[in-house]
C-alpha positions in Angstrom: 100.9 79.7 57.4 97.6 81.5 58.7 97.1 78.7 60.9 100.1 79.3 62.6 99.2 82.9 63.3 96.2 82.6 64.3 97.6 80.2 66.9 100.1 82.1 67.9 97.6 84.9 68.3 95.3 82.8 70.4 97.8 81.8 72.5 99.4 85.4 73.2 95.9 86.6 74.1 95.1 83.6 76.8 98.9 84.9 78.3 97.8 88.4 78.0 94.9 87.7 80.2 96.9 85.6 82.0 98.7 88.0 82.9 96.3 90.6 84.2 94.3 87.9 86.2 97.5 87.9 88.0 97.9 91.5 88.5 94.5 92.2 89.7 94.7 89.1 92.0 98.5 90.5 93.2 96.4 93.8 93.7 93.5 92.6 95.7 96.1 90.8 98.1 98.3 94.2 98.2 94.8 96.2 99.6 93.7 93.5 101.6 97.3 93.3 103.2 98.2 97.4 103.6 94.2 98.6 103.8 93.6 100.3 107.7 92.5 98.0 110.1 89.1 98.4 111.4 89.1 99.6 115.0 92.7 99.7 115.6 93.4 101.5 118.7 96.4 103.3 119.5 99.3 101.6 121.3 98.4 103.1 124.5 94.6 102.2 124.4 95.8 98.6 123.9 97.8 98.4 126.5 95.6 99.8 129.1 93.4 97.0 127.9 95.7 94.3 128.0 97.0 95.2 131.3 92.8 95.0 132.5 90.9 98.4 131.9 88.0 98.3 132.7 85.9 97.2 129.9 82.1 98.3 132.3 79.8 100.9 130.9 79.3 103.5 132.9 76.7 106.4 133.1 76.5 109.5 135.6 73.8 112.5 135.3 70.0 113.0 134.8 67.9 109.7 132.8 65.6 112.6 132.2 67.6 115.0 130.6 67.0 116.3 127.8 71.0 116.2 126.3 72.6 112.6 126.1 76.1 111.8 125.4 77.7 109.1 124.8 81.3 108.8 124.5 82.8 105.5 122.8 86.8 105.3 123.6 89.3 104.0 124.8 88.3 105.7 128.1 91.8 105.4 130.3 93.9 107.4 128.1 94.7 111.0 129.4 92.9 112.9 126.4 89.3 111.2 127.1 89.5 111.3 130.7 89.9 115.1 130.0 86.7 115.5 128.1 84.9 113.1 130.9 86.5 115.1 133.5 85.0 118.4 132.0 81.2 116.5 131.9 81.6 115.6 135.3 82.1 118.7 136.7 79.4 120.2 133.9 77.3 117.7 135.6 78.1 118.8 138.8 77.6 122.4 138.0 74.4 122.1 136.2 72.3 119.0 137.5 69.3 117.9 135.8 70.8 119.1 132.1 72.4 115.9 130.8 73.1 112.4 131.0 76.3 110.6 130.0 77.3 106.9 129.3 80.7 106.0 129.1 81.2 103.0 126.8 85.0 101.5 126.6 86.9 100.0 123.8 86.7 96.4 124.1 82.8 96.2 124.1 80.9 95.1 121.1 78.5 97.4 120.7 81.4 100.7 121.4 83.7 99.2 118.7 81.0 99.0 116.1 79.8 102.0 116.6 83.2 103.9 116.5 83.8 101.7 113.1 86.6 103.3 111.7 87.3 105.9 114.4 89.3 105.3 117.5 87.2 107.4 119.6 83.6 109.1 118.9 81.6 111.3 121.4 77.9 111.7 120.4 75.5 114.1 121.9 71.9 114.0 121.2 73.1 111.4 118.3 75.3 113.6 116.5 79.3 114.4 116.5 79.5 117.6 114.1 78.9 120.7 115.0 79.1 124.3 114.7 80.7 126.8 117.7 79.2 130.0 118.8 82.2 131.8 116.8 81.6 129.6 113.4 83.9 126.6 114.0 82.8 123.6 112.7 84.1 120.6 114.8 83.9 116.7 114.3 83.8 115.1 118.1 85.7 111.9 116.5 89.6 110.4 117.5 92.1 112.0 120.0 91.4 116.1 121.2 93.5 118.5 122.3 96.4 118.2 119.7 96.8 120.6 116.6 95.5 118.0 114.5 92.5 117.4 116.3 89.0 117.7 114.9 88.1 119.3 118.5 89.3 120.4 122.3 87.4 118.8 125.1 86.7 122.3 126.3 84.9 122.3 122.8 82.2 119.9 124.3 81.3 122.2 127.5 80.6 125.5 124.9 78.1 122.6 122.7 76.6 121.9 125.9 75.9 125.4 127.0 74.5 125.9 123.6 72.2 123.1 124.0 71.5 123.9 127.7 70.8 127.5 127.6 67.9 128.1 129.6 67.6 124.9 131.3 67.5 125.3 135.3 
């Protein structure tokens, strides 16, 4: 009779593990299925690039200067060109204080640097900073909605910051 029990003991332990082998594999598949997808631009940003954005770098302003942005976006949607508008006429207003390069979604080298972002605007190599009145903003996704990490007016008051004093 032990001999029995100890087989059937055996044999409820392999379909225990069994069993959990098949949850954990179930589980892997369930992340790997719902996880966020890497670079996945909003419906609008893939459009515009379907329907042929243009996918050229682009760069305006001083080589010299001594503040470089770079923005990497989906540049053809209405809440980046705002924040390029803004440091085009920054540029215009105050020559010689920065230079900008405009890389759009679709390029290698913007996509891997944006990661998990859809959109992320760097000056001087960093995205987080602190306002004049104590705001701390991230320059990362979409700006200018209540959820947003910053406005693209927030950009011009880093760049006086950063200017101040510069002819």
């Amino acid at each position: 009779m032990t001999g029995t029990t100890r087989a059937g003991k055996r044999s409820s332990l392999g379909f225990t593990i069994a069993v959990v082998v098949l949850i954990a594999a179930l589980a892997v598949e369930a992340f790997i299925y719902f996880r966020p997808r890497r670079n996945q631009a909003p419906p609008e940003a893939r459009e515009a690039i379907a329907q042929g954005a243009s996918l050229r770098v682009e760069t305006f302003g001083d080589q010299s200067a001594t503040v470089e942005i770079t923005l990497y976006a989906p540049l053809t949607l209405a809440w980046h060109e705002k924040t390029i508008d803004l440091l085009r006429n920054y540029n215009e207003e105050h020559p010689g204080r920065i230079h900008v390069t405009l890389m759009p979604k679709g390029l290698a080298e913007c996509d891997e640097e944006m990661d998990y972002s859809c959109a992320v605007l760097l000056i001087n190599g960093e995205s987080e900073f602190t306002l004049p009145d104590g705001r701390e903003v991230l320059l990362e996704k979409r700006p200018n909605e209540s959820y947003s990490t910053y406005d693209s007016e927030d950009v011009v008051t880093i760049l006086d910051a950063l200017t101040e004093g510069s002819s």
